[in-house]
N, C-alpha and C positions, 0 to 999 in steps of 0.2 A: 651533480649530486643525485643519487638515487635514491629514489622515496621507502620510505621504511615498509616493514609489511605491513605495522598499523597503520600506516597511512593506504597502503592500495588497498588493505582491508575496507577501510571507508571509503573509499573511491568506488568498489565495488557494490558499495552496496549503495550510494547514489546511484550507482547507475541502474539496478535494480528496481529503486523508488523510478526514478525517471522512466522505462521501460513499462513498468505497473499503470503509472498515473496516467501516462500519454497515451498509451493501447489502448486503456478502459474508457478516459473520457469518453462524455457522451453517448456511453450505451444506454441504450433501453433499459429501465430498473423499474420491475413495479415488486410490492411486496408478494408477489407470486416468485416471481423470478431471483429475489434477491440472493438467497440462498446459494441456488447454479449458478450466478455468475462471481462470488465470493469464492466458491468452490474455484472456477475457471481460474480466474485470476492468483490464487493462490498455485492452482497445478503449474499454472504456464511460466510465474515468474521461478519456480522451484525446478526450472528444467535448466536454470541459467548458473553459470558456473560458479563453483560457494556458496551458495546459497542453501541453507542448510534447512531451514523453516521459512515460511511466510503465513500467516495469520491477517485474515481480512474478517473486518465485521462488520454488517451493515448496521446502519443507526437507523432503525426500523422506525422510532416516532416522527425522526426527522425527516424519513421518507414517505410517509404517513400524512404529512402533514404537506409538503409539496404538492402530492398530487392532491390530494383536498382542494387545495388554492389553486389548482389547474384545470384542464378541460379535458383531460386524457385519462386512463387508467394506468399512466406510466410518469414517467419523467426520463429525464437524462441524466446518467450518473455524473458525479462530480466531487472532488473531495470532502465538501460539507454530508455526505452520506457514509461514507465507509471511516475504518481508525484501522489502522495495518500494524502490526507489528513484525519483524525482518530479523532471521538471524544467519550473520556471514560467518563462513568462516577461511581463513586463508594464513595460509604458513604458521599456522599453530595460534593463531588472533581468533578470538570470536569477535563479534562486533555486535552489539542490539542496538539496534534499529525502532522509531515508531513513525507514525503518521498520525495527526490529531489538528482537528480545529483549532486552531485559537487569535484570536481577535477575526474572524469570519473566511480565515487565510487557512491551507493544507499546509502544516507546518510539517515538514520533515526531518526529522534529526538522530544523530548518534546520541543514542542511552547510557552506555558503556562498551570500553572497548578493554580486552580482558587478555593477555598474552599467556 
């Protein structure tokens, strides 16, 4: 059986998130930098095929507050900093996309998927 276009619609855009999350982990983030590398991470996943938008925003008090509690001027990125939002599109499917904390977890999931 061959998977519908909604369905490789969402395939792609996991893979998307997956690409996103695993590259960035652990960079370097301080509130100087956060900006540029939102910017980055947006340009690089927006090179990858259907991907129509990508929207990254840091949680600036959240990152704020990290490095407060640390010994550095930085921290390491990690999904408790950034909320993404992703839009696919493939064979006439849009697909929305977000990324968000919730219960201390990078939840990723489908919004809507729109033929």
């Amino acid at each position: 059986m061959e998977p519908t276009a909604p369905q490789e619609a969402c395939f792609e855009a996991g893979v998307k998130f997956g690409s996103l999350y695993h590259q960035f982990a652990g960079t370097p983030i301080s509130p100087d930098s956060a900006d540029s590398l939102a910017a980055a991470m947006e340009e690089a996943i927006e090179n990858q095929p259907f991907c129509e938008a990508v929207t990254v925003s840091v949680r600036m008090e959240a990152l704020e507050s990290a490095i407060a509690e640390g010994g550095a001027d930085y921290t390491e990125l990690t999904g408790r900093f950034i909320d993404v939002e992703m839009q696919i599109e493939y064979e006439g499917v849009t697909v929305e996309t977000s990324m968000a904390m919730e219960d201390g977890y990078p939840l990723m999931q489908v919004d809507a998927v729109q033929e």
